[in-house]
N, C-alpha and C positions, 0 to 999 in steps of 0.2 A: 858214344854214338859215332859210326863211321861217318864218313864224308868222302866224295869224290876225289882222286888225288889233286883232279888240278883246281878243285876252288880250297886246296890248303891257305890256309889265314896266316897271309904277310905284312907287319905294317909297312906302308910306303908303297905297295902294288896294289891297292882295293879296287880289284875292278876294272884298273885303267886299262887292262886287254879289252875285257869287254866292251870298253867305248870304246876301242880303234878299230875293232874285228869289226864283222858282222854277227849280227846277233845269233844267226841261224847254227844250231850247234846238233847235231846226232850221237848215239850213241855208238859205240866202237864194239862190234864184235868180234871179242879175241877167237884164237883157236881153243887156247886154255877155255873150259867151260865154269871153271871156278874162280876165275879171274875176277876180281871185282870190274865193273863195269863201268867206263869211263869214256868222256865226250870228247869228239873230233869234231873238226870242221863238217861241215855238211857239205854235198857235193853241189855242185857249183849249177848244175841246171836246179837246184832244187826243189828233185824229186824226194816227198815224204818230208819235206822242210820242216821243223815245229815252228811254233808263234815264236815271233820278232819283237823282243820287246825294245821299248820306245827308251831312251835316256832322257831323263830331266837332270832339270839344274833343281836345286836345293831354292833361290829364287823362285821356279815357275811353281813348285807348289807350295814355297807361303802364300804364295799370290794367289793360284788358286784355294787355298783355304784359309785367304784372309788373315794371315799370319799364326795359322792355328788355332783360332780362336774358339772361346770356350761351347759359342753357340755353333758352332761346326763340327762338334766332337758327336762322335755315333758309337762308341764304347771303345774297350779296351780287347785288341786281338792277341795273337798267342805270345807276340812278343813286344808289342805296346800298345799306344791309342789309336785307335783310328778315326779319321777324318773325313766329313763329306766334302772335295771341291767342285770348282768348277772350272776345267782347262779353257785356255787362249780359243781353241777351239769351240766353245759349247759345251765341251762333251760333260758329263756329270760323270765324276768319278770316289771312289772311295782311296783314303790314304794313310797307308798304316806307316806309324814311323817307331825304328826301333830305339827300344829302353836301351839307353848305351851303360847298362851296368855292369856288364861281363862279355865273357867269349862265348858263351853261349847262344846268346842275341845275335850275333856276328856269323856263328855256323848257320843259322836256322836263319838267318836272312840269303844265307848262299843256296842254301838246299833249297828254300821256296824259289830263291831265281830258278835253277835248276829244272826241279819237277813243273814247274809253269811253265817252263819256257819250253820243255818234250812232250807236254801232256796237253790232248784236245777232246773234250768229249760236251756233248751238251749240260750232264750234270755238274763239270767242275764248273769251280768261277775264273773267269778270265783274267789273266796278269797284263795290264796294260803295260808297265812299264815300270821301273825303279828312278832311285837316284841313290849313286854312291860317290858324293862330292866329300871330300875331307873326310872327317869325322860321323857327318850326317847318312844313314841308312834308310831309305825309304821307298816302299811296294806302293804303285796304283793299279786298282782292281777297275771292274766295271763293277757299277753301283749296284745293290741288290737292295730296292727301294723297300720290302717290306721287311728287311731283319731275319733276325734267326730264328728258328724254328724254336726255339726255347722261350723267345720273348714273347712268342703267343700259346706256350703249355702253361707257364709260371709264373705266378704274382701278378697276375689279370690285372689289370684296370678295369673299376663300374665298367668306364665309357668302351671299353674294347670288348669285341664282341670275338667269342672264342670258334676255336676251329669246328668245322663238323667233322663229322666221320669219312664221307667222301675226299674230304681235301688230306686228309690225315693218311689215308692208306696211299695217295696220289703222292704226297709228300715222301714217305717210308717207300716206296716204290720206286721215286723217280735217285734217290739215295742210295737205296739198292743197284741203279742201273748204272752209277759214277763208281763204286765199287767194284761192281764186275769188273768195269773197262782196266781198272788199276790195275787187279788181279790176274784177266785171261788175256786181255787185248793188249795193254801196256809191253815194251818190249825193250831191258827186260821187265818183269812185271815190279810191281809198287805194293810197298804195304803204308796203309795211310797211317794207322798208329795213333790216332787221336779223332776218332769218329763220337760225335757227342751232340747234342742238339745245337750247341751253343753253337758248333761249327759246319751248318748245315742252315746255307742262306737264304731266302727266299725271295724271286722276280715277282712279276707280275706275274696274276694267276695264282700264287702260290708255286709259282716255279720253282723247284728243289737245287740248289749244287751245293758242291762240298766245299770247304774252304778251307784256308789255314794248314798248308803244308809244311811248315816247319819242321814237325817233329817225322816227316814220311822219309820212308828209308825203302833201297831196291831189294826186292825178294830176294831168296835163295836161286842158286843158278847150280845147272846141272845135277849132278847127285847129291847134293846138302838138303837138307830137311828142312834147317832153319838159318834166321840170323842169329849171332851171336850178339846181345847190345844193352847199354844200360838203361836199365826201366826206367821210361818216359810216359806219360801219358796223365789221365787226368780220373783221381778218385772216383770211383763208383762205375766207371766204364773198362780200366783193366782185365784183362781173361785174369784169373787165378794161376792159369801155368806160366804164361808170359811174368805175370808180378814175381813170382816163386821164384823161376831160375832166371828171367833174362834169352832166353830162349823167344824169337820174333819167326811168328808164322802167320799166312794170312787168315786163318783160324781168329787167331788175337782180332781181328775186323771185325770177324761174323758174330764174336761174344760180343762187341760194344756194339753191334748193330741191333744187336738181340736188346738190351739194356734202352737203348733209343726208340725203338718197338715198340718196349712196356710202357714207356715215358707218354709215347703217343693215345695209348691204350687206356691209362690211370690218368695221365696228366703229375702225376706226380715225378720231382725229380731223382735223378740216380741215388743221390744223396739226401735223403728230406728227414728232416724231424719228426716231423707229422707222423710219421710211419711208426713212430714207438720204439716200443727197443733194437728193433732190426738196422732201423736208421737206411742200410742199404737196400734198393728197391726189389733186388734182385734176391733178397731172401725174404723178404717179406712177399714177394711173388710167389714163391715155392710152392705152397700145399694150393693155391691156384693150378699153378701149371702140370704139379702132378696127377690133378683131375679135372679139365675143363671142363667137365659136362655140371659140375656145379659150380658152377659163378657166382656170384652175390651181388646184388645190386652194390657192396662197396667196393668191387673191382672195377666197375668201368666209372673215367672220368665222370664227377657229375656235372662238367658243365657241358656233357654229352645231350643231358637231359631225357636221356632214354630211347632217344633219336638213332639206333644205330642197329642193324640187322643181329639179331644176337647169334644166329650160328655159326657168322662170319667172325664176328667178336671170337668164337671159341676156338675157329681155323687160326685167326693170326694169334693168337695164343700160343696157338701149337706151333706155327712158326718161329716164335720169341723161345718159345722150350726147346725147339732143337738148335737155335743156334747158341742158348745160355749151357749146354750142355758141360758138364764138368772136363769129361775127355777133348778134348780139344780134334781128335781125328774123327770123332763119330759128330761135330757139327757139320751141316750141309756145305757143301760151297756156293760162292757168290750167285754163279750160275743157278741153282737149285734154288735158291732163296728169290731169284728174279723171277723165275717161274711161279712160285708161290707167291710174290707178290700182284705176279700178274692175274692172278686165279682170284685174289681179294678184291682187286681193283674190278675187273668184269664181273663181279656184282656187288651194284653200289647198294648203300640203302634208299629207298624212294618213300617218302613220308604218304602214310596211307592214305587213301580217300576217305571225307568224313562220312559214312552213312547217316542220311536224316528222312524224319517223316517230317511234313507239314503240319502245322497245328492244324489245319480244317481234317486232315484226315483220324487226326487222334479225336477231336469231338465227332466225326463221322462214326465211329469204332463207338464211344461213349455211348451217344442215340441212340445206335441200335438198340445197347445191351438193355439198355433205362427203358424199351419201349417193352425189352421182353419182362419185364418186372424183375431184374436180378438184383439182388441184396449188395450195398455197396464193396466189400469183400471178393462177391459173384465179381463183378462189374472188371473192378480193379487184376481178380487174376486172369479174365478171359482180354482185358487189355494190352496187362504183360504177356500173355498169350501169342496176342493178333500182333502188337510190335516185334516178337521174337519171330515169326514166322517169317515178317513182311521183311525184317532183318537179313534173316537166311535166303531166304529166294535174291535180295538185292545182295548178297556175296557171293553167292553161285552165279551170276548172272552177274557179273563183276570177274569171277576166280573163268569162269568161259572166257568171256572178252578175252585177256590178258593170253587165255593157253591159244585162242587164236591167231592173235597176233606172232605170237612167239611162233607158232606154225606156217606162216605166211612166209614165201620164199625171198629170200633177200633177207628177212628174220637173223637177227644174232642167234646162229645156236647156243644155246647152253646148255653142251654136250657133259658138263663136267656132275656126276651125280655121288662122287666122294674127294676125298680130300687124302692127295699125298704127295710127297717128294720122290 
């Protein structure tokens, strides 16, 4: 796994630049276009400045988390536990501190300085600050009070009430839009490398960002194709070409974004037993996706409960199949896939209205038939009769309203009448 030249791993210098500098750090564009990409000073009015991260002591967050303690633990991040505290300030913060087992901890604590500290977009999560006192390595994030996107597809609790379909495509959407930025907007661009539920946080609202840069590494620059680098990432989310040769394209994204899709989709995860001999989701999806127009009620989550637009269900299908594509150059890009999720997103599902008749109206219907002397039989099909009718006139007169509305100026158009990238 590459790394920047200048955060090479020295004992007795960890960091110590970085608490005397200022934080503010840019990247350096050579003339060489295949130069690996490396950070300078940032200029001094700064213009295009990245986030300033804060230094703590090793002190201010035991303090703020209580000395670590067991009831302040909120799981374990890509390179150890993490923490909920609370700074001097108020501010509520989350605190990941690294496993000091190897060199590897120690890279993937620099790289996360690194890409946090260049990278701004609503979908990432914010690196508030570190601490690199001694021995001890430690990120604070802003809190992302509801968890990961994983802890509400997987091993439910009774008492947790699962996601609906509207917040599931909002989520995969807003996912989709932290991608992009890595991809078209970041400069040079970023491959995130480790897209998975588990790393994909959620605010308030069900607010989406991406989290856990460790394993992210800078795109290819100029004529290269790919990165060169040793396979990283996390079972069941790997592209097959990436796993194969080590070959890092931003492709390798749009496969595990595809995989996180289905997750949303089934609820099931990348990796599940449950699934039979496939075990991985993404083949057990296959004769799914090679024909959407026949779904099975055991494709979509059932703690969906049937609550979900089913031809939208078969569009982001189609989205999840062209980004699982086996060619890695015939998946969409980031851009294309935001599109598409934005075409899922502007039509949500809306839980139907119940049609009901009045008990007085259905003994209203009864009397008559009873006055005309009809044989119970009689009675009963000219009832189901009179209900089917009074049914149809109250959905057409229903299916009206709605084309109204929708024709009323100022109206959302929903000009979109097929589905494509």
């Amino acid at each position: 796994m590459g790394y920047c030249p200048c955060f090479g791993f020295r004992k007795g210098k960890k960091l110590k630049r970085a608490k005397d500098h200022d934080a503010k750090t840019t990247i350096n564009n050579h003339k060489n276009p295949n130069a690996t990409p490396q950070l300078s000073s940032a200029p001094e009015d700064g213009t295009n400045a990245p986030n300033k991260a804060q230094t703590f002591t090793f002190r201010e967050l035991a303090t703020a988390t209580k000395n670590f303690r067991a009831e302040c633990f909120i799981g374990e991040g890509g390179f150890g536990p993490v923490y909920k505290g609370k700074l001097s300030s108020g501010q509520v913060v989350a605190v990941k501190k690294l496993d000091q087992t190897g060199l590897q901890g120690e890279k993937e604590f620099l790289v996360e300085v690194l890409m946090l500290s260049l990278l701004r977009h609503p979908n990432l999560v914010s690196l508030i600050g570190y601490c690199a006192e001694g021995e001890q390595r430690l990120l604070v994030y802003e809190f992302m009070p509801l968890g990961s996107l994983a802890d509400h597809l997987h091993d439910l609790r009774p008492d947790k009430e699962a996601l609906d379909w509207n917040t599931r495509m909002m989520i995969a959407a807003g996912a989709a839009k932290g991608l992009e930025y890595l991809h078209h907007d970041a400069e040079p661009p970023v491959i995130y490398r480790d897209v998975k539920s588990s790393n994909i946080l959620l605010g308030e609202d069900f607010f989406p960002k991406l989290s856990d840069f460790g394993l992210a590494k800078f795109g290819p620059t100029g004529d290269r194709s790919h990165v060169s680098t040793r396979v990283m990432g996390t079972h069941g989310y790997c592209a097959p070409e990436y796993a194969k040769s080590g070959k890092l394209t931003a492709k390798s994204d749009i496969y595990s974004f595809g995989v996180v899709l289905l997750e949303l989709l089934t609820g099931h995860k990348a990796v599940d037993s449950n699934l039979g001999r496939e075990k991985q989701l993404v083949e057990w999806a296959r004769p799914f996706m090679k024909d959407p127009k026949n779904l099975t009620t055991q494709f979509a989550d059932p703690h969906l409960r049937g609550q979900f637009p089913a031809s939208i269900l078969r569009k982001a299908l189609e989205v999840a199949s062209m980004c699982l594509r086996e060619d890695a150059y015939a998946r969409p890009s980031m851009r294309d896939v935001v599109l598409a999720m934005n075409f899922l997103t502007s039509h949500p599902y809306n839980e139907p209205k119940v049609l009901s008749i009045s008990i007085e109206r259905v003994e209203e219907i009864k009397s008559s038939n009873v006055s005309g002397n009809n044989s119970p039989n009689e009675t009963t099909c000219m009832l189901n009769k009179n209900l089917e009718r009074e049914r149809a006139v109250a959905e057409a007169k229903m299916w009206g309203e709605t084309w109204r509305d929708k024709r009323r100026p100022g109206a959302q158009n929903s000009h979109h009448d097929h589905f494509s990238l």
